[in-house]
DOVEXVEX-83392 format. One record per residue (C-alpha): residue number from 1; x, y, z. Coordinates in pm, 1 decimal. Layout:
BEGIN
pos = NUM, u = X, v = Y, w = Z;
...
END
This chain:
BEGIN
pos = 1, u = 7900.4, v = -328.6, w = -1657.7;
pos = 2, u = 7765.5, v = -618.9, w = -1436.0;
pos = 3, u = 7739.7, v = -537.0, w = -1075.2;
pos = 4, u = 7835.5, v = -862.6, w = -906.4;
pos = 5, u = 7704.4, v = -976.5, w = -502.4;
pos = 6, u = 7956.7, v = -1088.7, w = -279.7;
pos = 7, u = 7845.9, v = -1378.7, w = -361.4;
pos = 8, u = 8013.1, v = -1357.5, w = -705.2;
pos = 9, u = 8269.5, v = -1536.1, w = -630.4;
pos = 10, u = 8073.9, v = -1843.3, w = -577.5;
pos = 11, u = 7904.1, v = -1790.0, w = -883.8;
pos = 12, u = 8208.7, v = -1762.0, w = -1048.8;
pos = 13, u = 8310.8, v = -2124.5, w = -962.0;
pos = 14, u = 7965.1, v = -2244.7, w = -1056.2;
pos = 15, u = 8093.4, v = -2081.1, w = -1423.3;
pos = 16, u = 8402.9, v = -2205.7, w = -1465.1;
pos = 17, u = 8439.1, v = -2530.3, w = -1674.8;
pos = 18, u = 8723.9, v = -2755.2, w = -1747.6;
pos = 19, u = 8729.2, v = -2818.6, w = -2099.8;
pos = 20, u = 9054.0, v = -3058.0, w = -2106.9;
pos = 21, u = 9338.2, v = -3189.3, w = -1918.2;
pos = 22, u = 9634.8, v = -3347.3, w = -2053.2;
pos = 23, u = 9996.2, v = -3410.0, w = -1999.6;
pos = 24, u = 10280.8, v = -3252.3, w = -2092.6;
pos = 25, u = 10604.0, v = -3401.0, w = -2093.4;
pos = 26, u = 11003.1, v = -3308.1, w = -2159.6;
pos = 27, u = 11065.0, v = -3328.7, w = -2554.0;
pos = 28, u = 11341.2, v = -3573.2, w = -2490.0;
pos = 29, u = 11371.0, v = -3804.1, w = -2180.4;
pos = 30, u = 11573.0, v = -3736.7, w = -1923.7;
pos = 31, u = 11917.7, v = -3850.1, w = -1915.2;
pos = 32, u = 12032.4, v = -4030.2, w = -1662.8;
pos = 33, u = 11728.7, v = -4017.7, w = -1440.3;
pos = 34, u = 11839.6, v = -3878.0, w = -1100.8;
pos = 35, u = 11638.5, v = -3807.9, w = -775.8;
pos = 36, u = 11662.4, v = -3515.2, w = -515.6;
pos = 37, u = 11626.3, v = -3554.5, w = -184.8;
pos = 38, u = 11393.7, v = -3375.6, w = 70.0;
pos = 39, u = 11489.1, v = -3410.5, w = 457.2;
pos = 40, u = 11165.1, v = -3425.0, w = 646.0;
pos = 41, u = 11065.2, v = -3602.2, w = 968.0;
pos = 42, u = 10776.8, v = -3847.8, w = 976.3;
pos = 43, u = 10578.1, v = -3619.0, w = 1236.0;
pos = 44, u = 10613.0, v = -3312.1, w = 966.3;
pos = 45, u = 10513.4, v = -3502.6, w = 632.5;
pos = 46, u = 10161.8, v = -3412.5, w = 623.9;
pos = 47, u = 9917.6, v = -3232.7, w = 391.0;
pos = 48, u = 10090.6, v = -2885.5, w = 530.9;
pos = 49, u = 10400.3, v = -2945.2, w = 370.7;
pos = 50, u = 10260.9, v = -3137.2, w = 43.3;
pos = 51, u = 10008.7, v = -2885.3, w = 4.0;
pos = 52, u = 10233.5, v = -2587.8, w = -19.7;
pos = 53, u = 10252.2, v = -2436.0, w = -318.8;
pos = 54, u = 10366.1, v = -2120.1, w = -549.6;
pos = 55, u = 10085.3, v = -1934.0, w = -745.8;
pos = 56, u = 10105.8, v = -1705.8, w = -1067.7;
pos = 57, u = 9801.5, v = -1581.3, w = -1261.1;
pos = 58, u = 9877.8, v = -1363.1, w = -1600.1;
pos = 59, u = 9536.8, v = -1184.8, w = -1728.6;
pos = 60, u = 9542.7, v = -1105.0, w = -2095.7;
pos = 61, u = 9285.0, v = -871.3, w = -2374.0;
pos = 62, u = 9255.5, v = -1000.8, w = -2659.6;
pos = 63, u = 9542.4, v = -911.9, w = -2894.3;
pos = 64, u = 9364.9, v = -959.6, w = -3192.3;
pos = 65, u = 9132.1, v = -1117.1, w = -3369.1;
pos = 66, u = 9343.0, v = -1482.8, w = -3423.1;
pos = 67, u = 9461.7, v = -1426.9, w = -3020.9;
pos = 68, u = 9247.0, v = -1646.2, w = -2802.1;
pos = 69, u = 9337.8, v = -1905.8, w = -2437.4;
pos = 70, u = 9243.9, v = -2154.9, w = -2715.4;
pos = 71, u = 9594.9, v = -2137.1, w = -2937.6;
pos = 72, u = 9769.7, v = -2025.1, w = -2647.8;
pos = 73, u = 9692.1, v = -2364.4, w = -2459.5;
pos = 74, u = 9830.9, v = -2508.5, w = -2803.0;
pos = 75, u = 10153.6, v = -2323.8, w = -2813.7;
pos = 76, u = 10226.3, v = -2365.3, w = -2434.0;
pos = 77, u = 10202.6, v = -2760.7, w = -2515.6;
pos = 78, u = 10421.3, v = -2688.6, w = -2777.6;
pos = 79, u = 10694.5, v = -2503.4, w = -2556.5;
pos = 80, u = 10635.9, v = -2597.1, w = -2294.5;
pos = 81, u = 10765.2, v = -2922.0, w = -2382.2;
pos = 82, u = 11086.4, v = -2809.8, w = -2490.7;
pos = 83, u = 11126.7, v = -2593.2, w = -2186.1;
pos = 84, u = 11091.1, v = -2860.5, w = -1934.2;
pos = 85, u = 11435.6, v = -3031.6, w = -2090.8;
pos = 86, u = 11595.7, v = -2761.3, w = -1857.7;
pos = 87, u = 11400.3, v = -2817.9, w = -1540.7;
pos = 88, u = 11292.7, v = -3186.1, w = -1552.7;
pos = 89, u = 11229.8, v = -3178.3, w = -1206.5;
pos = 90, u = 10877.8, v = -3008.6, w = -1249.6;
pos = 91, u = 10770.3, v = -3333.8, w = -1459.3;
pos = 92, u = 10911.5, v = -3581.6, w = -1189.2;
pos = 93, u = 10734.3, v = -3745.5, w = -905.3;
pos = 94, u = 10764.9, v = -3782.8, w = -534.9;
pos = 95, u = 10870.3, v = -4128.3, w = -304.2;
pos = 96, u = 10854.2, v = -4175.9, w = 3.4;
pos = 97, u = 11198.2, v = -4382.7, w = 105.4;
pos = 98, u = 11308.6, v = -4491.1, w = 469.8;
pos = 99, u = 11622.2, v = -4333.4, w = 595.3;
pos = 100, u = 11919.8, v = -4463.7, w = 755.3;
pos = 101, u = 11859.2, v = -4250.9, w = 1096.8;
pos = 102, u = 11515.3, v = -4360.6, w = 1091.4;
pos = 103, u = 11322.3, v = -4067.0, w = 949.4;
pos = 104, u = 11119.2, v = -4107.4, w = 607.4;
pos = 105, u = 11295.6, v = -3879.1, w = 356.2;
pos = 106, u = 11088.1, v = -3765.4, w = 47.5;
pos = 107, u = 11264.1, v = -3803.5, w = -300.5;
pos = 108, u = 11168.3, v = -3649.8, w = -620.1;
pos = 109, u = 11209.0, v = -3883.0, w = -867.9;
pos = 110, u = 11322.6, v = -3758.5, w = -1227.3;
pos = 111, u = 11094.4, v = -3962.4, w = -1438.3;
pos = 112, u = 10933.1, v = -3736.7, w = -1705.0;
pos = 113, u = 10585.2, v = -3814.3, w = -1583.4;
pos = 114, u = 10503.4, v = -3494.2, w = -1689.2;
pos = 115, u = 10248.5, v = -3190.2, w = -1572.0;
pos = 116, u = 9944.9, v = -3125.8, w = -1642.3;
pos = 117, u = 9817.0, v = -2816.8, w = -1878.0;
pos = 118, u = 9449.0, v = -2770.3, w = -1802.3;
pos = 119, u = 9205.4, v = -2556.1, w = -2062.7;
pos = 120, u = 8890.9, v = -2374.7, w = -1923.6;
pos = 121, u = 8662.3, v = -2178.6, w = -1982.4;
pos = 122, u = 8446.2, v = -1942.5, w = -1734.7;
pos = 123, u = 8125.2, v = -1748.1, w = -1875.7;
pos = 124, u = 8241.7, v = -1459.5, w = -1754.7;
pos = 125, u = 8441.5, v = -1096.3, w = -1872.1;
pos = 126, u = 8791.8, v = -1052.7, w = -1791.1;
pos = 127, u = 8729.8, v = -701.9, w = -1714.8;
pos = 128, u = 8439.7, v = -803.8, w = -1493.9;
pos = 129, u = 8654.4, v = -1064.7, w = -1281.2;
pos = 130, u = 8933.5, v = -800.2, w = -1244.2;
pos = 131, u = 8682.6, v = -577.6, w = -1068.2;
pos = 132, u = 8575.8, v = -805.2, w = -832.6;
pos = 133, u = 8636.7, v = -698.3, w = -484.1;
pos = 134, u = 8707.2, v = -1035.5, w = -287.9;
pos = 135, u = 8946.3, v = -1229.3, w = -511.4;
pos = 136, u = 9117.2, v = -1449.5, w = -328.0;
pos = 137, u = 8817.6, v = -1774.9, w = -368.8;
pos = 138, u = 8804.4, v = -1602.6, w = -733.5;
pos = 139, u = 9173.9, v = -1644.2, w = -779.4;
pos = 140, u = 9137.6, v = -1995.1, w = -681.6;
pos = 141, u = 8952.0, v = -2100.4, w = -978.3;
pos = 142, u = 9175.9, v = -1971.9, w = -1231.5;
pos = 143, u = 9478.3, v = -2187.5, w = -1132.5;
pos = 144, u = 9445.6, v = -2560.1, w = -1065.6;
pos = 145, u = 9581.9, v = -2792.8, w = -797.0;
pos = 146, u = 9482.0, v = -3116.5, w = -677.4;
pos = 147, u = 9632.6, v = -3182.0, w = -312.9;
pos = 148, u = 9864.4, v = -3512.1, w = -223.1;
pos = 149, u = 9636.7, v = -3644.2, w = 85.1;
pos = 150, u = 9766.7, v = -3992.6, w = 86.9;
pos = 151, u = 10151.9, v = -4066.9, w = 93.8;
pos = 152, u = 10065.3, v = -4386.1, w = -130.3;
pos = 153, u = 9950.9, v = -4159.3, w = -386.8;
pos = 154, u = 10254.3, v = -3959.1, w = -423.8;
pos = 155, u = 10403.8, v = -4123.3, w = -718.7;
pos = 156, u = 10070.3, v = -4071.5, w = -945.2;
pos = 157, u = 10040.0, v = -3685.3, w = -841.4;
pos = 158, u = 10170.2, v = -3424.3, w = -1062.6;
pos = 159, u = 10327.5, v = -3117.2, w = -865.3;
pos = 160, u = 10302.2, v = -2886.4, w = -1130.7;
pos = 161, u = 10006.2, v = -2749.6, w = -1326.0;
pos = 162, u = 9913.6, v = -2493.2, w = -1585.7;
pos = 163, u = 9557.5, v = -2339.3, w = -1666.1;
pos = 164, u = 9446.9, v = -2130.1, w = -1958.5;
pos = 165, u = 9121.1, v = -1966.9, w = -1861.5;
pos = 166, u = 8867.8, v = -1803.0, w = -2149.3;
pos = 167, u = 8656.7, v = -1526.0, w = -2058.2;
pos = 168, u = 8369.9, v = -1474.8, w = -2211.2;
pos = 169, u = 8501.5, v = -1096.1, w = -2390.1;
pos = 170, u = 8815.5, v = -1358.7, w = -2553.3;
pos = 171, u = 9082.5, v = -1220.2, w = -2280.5;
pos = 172, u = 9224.6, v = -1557.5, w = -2092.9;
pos = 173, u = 9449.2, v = -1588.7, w = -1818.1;
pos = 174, u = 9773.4, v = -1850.9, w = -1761.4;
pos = 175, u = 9773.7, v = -1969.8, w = -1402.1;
pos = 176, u = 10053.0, v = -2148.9, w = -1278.5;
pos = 177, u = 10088.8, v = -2382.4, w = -1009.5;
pos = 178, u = 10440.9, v = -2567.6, w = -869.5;
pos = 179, u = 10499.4, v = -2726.7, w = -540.7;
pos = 180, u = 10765.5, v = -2596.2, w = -280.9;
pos = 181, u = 10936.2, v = -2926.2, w = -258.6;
pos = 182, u = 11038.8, v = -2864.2, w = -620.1;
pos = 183, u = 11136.3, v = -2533.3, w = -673.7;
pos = 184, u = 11153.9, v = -2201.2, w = -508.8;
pos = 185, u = 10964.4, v = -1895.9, w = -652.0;
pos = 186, u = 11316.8, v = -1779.8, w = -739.2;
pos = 187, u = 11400.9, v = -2115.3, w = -971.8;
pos = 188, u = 11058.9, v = -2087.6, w = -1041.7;
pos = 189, u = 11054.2, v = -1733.6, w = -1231.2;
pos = 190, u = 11350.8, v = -1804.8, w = -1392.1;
pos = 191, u = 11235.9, v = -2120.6, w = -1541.7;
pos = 192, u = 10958.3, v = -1919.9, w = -1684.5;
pos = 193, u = 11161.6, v = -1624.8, w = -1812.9;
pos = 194, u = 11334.7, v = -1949.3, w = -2023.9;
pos = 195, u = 11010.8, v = -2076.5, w = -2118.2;
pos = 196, u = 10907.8, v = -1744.0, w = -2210.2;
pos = 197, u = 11232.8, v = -1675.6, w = -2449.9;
pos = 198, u = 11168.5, v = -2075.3, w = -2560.7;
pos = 199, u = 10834.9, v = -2002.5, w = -2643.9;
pos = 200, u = 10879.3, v = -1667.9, w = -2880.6;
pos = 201, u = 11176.4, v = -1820.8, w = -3049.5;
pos = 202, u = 10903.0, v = -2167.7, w = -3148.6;
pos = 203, u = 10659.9, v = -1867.0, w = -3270.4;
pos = 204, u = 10938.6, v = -1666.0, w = -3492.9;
pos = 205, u = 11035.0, v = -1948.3, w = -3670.4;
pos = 206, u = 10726.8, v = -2035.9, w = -3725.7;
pos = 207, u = 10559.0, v = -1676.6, w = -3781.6;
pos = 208, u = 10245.1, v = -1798.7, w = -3558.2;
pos = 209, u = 10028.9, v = -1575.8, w = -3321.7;
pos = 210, u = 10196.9, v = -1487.8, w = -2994.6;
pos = 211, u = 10168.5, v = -1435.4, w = -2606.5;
pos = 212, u = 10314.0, v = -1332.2, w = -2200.3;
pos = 213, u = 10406.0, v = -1288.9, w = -1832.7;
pos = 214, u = 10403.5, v = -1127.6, w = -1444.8;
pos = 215, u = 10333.5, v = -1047.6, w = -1102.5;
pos = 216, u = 10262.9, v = -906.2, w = -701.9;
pos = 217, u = 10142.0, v = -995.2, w = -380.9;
pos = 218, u = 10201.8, v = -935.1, w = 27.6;
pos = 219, u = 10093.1, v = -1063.7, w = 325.8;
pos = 220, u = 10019.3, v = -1049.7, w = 701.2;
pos = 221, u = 10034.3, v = -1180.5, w = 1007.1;
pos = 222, u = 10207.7, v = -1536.2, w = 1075.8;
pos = 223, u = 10039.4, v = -1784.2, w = 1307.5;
pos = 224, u = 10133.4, v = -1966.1, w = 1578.5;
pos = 225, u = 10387.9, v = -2227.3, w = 1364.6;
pos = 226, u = 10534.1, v = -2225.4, w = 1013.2;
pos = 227, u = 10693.7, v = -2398.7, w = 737.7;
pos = 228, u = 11065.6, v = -2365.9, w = 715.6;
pos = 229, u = 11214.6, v = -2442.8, w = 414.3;
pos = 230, u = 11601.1, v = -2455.1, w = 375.3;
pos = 231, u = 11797.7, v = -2465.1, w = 43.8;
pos = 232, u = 12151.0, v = -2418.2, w = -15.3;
pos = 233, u = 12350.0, v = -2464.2, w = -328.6;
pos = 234, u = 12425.2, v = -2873.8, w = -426.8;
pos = 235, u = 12228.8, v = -2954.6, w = -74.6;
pos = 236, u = 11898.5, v = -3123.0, w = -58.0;
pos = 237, u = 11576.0, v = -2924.6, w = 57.4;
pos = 238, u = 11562.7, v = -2885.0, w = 450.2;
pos = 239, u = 11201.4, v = -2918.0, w = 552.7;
pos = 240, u = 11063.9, v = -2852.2, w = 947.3;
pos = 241, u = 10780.6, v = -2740.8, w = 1108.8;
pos = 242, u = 10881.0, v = -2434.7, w = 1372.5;
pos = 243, u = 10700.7, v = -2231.7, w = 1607.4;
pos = 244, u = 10733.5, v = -1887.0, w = 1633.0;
pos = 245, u = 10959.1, v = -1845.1, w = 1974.5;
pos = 246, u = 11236.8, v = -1993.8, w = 1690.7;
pos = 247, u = 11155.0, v = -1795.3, w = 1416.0;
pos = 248, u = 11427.4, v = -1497.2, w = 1496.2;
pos = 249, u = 11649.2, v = -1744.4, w = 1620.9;
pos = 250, u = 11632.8, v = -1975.5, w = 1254.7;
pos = 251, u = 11680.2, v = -1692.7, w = 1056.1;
pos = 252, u = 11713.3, v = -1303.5, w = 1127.2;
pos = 253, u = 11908.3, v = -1306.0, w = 1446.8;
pos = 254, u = 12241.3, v = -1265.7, w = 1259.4;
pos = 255, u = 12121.4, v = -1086.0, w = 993.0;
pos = 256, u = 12188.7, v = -689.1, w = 907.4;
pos = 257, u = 12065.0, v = -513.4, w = 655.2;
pos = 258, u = 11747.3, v = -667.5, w = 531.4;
pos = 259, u = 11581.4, v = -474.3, w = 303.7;
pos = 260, u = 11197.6, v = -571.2, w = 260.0;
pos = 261, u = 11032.7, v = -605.8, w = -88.5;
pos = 262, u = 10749.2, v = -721.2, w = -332.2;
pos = 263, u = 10737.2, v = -1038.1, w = -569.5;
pos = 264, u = 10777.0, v = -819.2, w = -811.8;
pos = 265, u = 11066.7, v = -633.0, w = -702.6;
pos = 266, u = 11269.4, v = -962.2, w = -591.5;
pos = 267, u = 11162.5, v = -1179.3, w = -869.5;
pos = 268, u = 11164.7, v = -991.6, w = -1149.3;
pos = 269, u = 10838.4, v = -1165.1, w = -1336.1;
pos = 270, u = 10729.4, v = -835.0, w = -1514.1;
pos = 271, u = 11023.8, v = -827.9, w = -1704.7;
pos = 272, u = 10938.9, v = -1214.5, w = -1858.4;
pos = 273, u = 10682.6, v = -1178.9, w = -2198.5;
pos = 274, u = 10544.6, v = -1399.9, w = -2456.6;
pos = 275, u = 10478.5, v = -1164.3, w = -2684.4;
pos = 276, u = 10574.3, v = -785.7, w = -2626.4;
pos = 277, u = 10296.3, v = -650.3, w = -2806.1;
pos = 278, u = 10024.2, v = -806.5, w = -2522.0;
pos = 279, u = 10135.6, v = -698.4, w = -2214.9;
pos = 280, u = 9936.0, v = -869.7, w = -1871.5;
pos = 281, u = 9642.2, v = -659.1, w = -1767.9;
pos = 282, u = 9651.6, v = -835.3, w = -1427.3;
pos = 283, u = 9924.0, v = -1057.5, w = -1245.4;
pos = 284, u = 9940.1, v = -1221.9, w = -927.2;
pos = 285, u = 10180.9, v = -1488.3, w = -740.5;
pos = 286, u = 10086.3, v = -1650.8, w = -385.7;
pos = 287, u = 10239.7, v = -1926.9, w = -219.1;
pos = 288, u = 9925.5, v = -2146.8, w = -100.5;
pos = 289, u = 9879.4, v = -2440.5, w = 168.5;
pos = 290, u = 9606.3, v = -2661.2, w = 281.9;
pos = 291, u = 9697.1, v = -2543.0, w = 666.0;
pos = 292, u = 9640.9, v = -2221.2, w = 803.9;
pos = 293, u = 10035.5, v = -2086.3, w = 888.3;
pos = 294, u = 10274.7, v = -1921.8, w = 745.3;
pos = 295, u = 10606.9, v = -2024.3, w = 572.5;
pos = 296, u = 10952.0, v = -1940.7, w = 588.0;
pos = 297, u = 11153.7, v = -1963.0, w = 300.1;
pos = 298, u = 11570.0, v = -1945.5, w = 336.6;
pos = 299, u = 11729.4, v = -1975.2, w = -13.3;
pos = 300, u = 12114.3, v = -1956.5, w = -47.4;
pos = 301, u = 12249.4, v = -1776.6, w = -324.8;
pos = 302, u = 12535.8, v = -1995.4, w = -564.8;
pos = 303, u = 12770.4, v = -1757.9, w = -550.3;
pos = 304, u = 13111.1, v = -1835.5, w = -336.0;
pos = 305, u = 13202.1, v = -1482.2, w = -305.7;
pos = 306, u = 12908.7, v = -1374.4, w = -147.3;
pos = 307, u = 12697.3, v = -1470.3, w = 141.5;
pos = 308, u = 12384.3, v = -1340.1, w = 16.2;
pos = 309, u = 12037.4, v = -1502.7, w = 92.9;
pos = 310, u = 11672.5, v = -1468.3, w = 14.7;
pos = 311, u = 11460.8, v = -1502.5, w = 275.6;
pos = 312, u = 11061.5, v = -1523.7, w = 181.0;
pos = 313, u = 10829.7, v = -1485.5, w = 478.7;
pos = 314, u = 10436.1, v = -1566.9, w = 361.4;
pos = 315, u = 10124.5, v = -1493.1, w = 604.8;
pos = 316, u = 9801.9, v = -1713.0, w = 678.6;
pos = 317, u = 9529.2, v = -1509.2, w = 514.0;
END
């Protein structure tokens, strides 16, 4: 086995090479085309907030000898296409648009601009980047993201990406990529479990190779402020920044019974497969950000007979 320096992971991003980039869009457009709205204040719409993101990386062996990231990358075009006729929102686009009260309110813009699917390739084994001890730079090369730093620039950046990696041994990983201000890790892993049933039913019918999906991941210590994020059922996205004399007050001062758990517990990713017979050797999900804070996350559940809530609390590393 290759012993690697702790400098491996910056070897490991001298390695990795983008092979292609294109755009994936909804199979049909979007009908009508609506917009969501994101309440934000002028002095919180910075980098912070359009920086913050959800992370999933799913490692796979090779299957077999026609698996490969190669006709993966192919059949995730293929479904993932279809898929996004559910959740159009992760091909739309952000505005910026003045507000009555003064503020500037963000809008996402339904307008099938698509994401991006990205195909890499990194001359390096799978096996070999699962045993590396300091993975969090690693990690970082394996999923893609290109930050919003100018507001003018909002309505050319895609918020939602997708990289196949290839190893070197023929094992490749999916990482996954989707901004905050357009769906919840919640939304999120349900939109894959969909993609995920979307994409085995494409490869039944048409009795081609196959692939799948999940995840885990904790945290630490929160800094000094943090990104709250508010969503309740058929209300727009609540943004603030919030230090932490507020943080008990915002959230858990009228709350009993919490019960603390994993991604993996509360989402439910493991249970989401492309193909049954190629179970992930390695999954991870993360919620990212150019600043270094920590985020609250307070998401309603649609359910009028219940008051339940999820409440996601992420750490500055």
């Amino acid at each position: 086995m290759t012993i690697f320096s702790t400098n491996s992971t910056l070897s490991l991003a001298s390695k990795v090479r983008i092979e292609s980039m294109q755009t994936v869009v909804p199979i049909k457009p979007t009908d009508p085309i609506n917009s969501g709205r994101i309440s934000v204040s002028p002095q919180n719409l910075d980098s912070s907030i359009l920086g913050r993101r959800f992370h999933v990386i799913l490692c796979y062996n090779k299957a077999s000898d026609e698996d490969s990231g190669w006709l993966m990358a192919g059949w995730i075009k293929e479904s993932l296409s279809i898929a996004l006729c559910e959740l159009p929102i992760l091909a739309g686009r952000l505005r910026v648009q003045d507000s009555e009260d003064g503020d500037r309110d963000l809008q996402i813009i339904l307008n099938d601009s698509g994401v991006r699917l990205v195909e890499a390739r990194v001359e390096m084994k799978l096996a070999d980047f699962l045993d590396l001890e300091e993975k969090k730079e690693a990690k970082g090369e394996v999923v893609f993201w290109e930050d919003v730093l100018e507001q003018n620039q909002l309505q050319f950046s895609p918020l939602f990406y997708v990289q196949v990696t290839n190893f070197s041994c023929g094992g490749y990983s999916i990482g996954i990529s989707c901004s905050l201000l357009l769906a919840d890790p919640f939304a999120l892993t349900g939109f894959l479990k969909r993609w995920a049933n979307e994409h085995n039913s494409l490869l039944s019918k048409l009795d081609a190779p196959k692939t799948p999906l999940s995840e885990r991941k904790k945290g630490r210590k929160m800094g000094s402020k943090f990104s709250l994020f508010v969503k309740k059922p058929c209300e727009f996205l609540k943004v603030e920044i919030c230090s932490m004399e507020c943080l008990d007050e915002k959230t858990f001062c009228t709350m009993n019974g919490l019960t603390c758990a994993g991604w993996d517990n509360v989402l439910g990713t493991n249970e989401t497969w492309f193909n049954e017979a190629n179970m992930p050797t390695y999954v991870s999900c993360w919620i990212n950000s150019m600043s270094d804070e920590g985020s609250v996350m307070i998401i309603v559940a649609d359910d009028e007979e219940t008051s339940a809530m999820q409440i996601i609390v992420t750490f500055p590393d």
